[in-house]
C-alpha positions in Angstrom: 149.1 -19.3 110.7 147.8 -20.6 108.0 148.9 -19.9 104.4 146.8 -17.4 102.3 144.7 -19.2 99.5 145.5 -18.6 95.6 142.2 -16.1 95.7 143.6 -14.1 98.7 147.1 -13.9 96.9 145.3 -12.2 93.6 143.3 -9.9 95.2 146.0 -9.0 97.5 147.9 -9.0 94.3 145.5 -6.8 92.3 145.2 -4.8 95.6 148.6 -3.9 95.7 149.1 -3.2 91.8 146.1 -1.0 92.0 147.9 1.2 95.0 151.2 0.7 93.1 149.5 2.6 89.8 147.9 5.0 92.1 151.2 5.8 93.7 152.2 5.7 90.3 149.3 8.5 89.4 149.4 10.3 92.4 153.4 10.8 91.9 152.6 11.8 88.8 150.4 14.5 89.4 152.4 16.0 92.2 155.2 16.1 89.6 152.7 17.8 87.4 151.7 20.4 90.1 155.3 21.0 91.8 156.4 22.2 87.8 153.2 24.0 87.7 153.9 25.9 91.1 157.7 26.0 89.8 156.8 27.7 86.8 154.1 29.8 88.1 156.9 30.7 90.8 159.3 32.2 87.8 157.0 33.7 86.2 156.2 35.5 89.4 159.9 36.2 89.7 160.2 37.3 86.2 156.7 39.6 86.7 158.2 40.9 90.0 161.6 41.6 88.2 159.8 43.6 85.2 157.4 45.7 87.9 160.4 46.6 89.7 162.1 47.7 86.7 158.8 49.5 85.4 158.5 50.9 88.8 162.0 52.1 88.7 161.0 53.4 85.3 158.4 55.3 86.2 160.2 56.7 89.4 162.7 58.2 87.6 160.7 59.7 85.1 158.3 61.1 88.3 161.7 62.3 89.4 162.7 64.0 86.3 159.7 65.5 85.7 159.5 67.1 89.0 162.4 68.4 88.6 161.2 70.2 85.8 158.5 71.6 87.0 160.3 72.8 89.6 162.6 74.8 87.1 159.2 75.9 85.4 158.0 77.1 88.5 161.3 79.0 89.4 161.7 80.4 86.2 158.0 81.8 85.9 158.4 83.1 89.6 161.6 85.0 88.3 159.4 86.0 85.7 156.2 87.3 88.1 158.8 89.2 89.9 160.1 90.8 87.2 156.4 91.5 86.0 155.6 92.6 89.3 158.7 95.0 89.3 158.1 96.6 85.7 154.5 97.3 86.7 155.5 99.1 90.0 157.7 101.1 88.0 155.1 102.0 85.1 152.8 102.8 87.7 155.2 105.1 89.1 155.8 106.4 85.5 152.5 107.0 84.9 151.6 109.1 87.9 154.5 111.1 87.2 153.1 111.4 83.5 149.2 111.8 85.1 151.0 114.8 87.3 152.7 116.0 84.0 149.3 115.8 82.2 147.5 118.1 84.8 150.3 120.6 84.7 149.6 120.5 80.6 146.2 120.4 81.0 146.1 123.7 83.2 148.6 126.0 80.8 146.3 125.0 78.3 143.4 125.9 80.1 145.6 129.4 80.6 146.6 129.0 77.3 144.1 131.7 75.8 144.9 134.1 79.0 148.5 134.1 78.4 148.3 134.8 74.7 146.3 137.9 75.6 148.7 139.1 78.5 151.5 138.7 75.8 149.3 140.1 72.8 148.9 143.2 75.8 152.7 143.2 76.1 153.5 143.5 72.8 151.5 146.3 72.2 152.8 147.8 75.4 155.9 147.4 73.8 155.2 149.0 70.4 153.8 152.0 72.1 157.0 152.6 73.3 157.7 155.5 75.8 155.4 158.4 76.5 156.7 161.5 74.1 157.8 164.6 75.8 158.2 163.3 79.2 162.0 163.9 78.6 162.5 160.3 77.6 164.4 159.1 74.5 162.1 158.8 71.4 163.8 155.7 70.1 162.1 152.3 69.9 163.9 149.5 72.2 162.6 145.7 72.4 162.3 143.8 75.4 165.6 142.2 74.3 167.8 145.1 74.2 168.4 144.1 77.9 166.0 146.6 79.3 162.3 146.0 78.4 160.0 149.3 77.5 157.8 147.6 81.5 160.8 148.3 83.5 160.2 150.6 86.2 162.3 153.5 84.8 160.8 153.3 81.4 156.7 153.3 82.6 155.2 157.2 83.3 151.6 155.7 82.6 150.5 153.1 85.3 147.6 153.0 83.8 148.1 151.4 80.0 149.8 148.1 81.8 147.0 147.5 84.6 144.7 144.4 84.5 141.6 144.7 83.1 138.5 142.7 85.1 139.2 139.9 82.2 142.5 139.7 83.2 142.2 139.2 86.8 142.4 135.7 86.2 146.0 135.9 85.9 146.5 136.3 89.6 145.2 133.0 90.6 147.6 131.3 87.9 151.0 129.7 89.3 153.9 130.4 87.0 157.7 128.8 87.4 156.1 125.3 87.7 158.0 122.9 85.8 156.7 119.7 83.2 
């Protein structure tokens, strides 16, 4: 083997500095990238680490506001029921009262008949008993305990019978209660 000449040993020598400073470069930039992917790596830790936390964040907050909407809706169900309740019993009320209200509306339709049946009475009552049918001639009022209509007392059918306006009075029903 022969020995290389001068020329061979620079260009070898240029050769080899040349891969040396590209070695050189190429360490250099995977240097660069590895803290690029380092950094980029934290960062992605650090962004992972503040989602979790704003996910944890916004968990509980779904949490506690579930929770209070669930309250809401319990409370406004309470509250439906007790509507609910109130109206069933107003409604009861007021078919009681609707009942009440026919049973006024009726004596008031009779209203004008009864004042003449007790306009009749009283002057049934003034006329007192018939003179000389060996009755007492003194004046008793229905509240001396024994009314001037009381079987005993009445020799004249006649002055207490309906008249054809006061027929009426037989289709009435009295004792009803309001």
């Amino acid at each position: 083997m022969s020995s290389p000449s001068p020329v061979q040993i620079r260009e070898a020598n240029a050769h080899l500095a040349a891969v040396h400073r590209r070695v050189a470069e190429l360490e250099q930039r995977l240097e660069a990238a590895e803290n690029t992917v380092r950094e980029q790596a934290e960062s992605l830790i650090r962004k992972d680490e503040q989602l979790r936390a704003a996910t944890q964040e916004i968990t509980e907050a779904k949490n506690k506001e579930i929770y209070y909407l669930h309250e809401k809706l319990c409370k406004s169900e309470d509250t439906i029921q007790r509507f609910q309740n109130m109206v069933k019993e107003k409604d009861a009320m007021i078919g009681q009262l609707q009942h009440r209200c026919q049973l006024l509306d009726n004596i008031c339709k009779s209203r004008p008949l009864l004042d003449s049946m007790l306009f009749h009475m009283a002057e049934a009552e003034r006329l007192g008993p018939v003179v000389g049918m060996g009755e007492p001639t003194v004046k008793t009022s229905l509240t001396d305990g024994e009314s001037s209509c009381s079987p005993n007392r009445i020799s004249n059918h006649k002055d207490f019978s309906l008249s054809e306006d006061d027929q009426e009075l037989d289709e009435i029903v009295f004792g009803t209660t309001v």
